[in-house]
C-alpha positions in Angstrom: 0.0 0.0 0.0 1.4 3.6 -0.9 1.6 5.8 1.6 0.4 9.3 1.1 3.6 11.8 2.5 3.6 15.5 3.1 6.4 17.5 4.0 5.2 20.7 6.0 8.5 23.3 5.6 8.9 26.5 7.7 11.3 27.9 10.2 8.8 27.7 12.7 10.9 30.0 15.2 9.3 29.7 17.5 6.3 27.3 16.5 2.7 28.9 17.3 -0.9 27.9 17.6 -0.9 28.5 13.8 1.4 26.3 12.7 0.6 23.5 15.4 -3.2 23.9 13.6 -1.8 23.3 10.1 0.3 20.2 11.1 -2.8 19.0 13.1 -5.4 19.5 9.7 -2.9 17.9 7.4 -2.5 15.2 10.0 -6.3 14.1 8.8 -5.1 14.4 5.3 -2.4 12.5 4.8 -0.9 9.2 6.0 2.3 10.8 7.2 2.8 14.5 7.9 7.1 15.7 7.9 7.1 19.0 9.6 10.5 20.2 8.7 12.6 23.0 10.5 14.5 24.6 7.5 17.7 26.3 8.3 17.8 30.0 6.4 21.3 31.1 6.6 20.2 34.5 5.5 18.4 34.7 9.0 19.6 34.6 12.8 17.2 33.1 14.8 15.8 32.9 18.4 16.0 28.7 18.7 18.6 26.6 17.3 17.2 24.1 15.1 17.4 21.6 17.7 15.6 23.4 20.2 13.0 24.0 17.2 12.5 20.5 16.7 12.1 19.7 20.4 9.3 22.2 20.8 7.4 21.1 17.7 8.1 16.8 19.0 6.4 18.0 22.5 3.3 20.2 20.9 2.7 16.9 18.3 3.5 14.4 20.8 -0.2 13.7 20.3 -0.6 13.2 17.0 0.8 9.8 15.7 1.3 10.3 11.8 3.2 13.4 12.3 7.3 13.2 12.6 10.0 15.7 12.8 13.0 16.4 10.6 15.4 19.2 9.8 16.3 20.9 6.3 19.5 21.8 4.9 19.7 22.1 1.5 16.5 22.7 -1.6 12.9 21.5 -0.3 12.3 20.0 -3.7 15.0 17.3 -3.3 14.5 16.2 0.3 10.6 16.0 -0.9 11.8 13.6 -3.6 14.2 11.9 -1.2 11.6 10.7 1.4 9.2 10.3 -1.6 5.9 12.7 -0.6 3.6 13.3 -2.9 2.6 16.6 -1.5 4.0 20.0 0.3 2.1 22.2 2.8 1.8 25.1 3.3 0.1 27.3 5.7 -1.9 30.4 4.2 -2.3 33.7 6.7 -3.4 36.4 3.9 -3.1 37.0 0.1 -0.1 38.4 0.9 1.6 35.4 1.4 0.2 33.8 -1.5 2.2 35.5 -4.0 5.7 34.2 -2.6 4.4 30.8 -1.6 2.7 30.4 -4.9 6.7 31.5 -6.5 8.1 28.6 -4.0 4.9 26.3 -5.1 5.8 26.9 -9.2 9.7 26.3 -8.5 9.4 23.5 -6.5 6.9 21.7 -9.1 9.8 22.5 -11.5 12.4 20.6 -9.2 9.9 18.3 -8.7 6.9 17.5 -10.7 5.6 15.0 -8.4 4.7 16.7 -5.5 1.9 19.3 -5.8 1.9 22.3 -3.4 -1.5 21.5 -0.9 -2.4 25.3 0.5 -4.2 25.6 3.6 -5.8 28.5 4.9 -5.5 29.5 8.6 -8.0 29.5 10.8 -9.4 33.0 11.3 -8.5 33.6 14.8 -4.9 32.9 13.4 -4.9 35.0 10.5 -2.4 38.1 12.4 0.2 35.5 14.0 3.5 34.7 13.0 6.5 33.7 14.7 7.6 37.7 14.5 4.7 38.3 15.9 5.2 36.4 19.1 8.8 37.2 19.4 7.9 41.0 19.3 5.3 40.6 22.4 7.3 39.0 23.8 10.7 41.1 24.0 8.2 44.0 25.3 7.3 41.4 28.0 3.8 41.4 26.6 1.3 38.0 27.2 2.3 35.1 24.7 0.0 32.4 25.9 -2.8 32.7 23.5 -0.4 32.5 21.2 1.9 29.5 21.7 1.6 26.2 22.7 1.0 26.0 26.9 3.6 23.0 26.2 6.3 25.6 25.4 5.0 28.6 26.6 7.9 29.2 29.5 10.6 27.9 26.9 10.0 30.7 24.6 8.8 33.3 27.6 12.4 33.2 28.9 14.4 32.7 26.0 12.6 36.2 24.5 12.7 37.9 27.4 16.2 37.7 28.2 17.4 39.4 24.8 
């Protein structure tokens, strides 16, 4: 039997209610969910990678079909590699949909046999973003509707202090 395989990309730093809803919806779509913590050299984030990966394995503990992984290198060939048939990707506005429809078109030409599944938020996550969070929370400003209450304290002090 073929397994149905998503790969669910971001930098997810730190991972929010928004992105643990995603992974939790494509969860009931597909046989196996990847979320995968990409590394963007271009950026300097909060979390290491590790630490990324640790919060996400605690907020999906739950969830059975859904595993944990870590990018370095082009989406399109770690798709092919673990052989999905499908990457997702979380929606917040039309805004994003220009550069994730760019990323959806390039990675179909790395790799025509994965489409590019879109899901939109939910509405009462259609403001939040990691950036988001991170800027509450340097100002010291209430996180927990937010974040995971699984990780809440990790990312509390880890903002704070800078």
């Amino acid at each position: 039997m073929m397994r149905r395989i998503a790969v669910c990309p971001g930098s997810f730093d730190p991972v929010t209610l928004g992105h643990v809803d995603i992974f939790k919806r494509a969860s009931k779509m597909f046989d196996k969910v990847i979320v995968l913590v990409s590394v963007n050299p271009t950026k300097k984030p909060s979390f290491s990678p590790v630490e990324r990966i640790t919060m996400i394995e605690r907020v999906t503990s739950h969830m059975d079909n859904v595993v944990i992984d870590i990018l370095d290198g082009l989406l399109a060939d770690y798709v092919q590699r673990v052989n999905a048939c499908a990457i997702v990707k979380g929606l917040r506005a039309v805004s994003d949909f220009e550069y994730e429809f760019q990323m959806a078109l390039a990675n179909r030409k790395l790799y025509p046999d994965a489409e590019t599944v879109f899901i939109p938020t939910a509405s009462e996550n259609m403001y939040l973003s990691s950036s988001v969070v991170k800027q509450i929370a340097m100002f010291g400003g209430d996180i927990r509707s937010f974040v995971p209450a699984e990780i809440l304290d990790d990312i509390s002090k880890r903002l704070t202090q800078n």
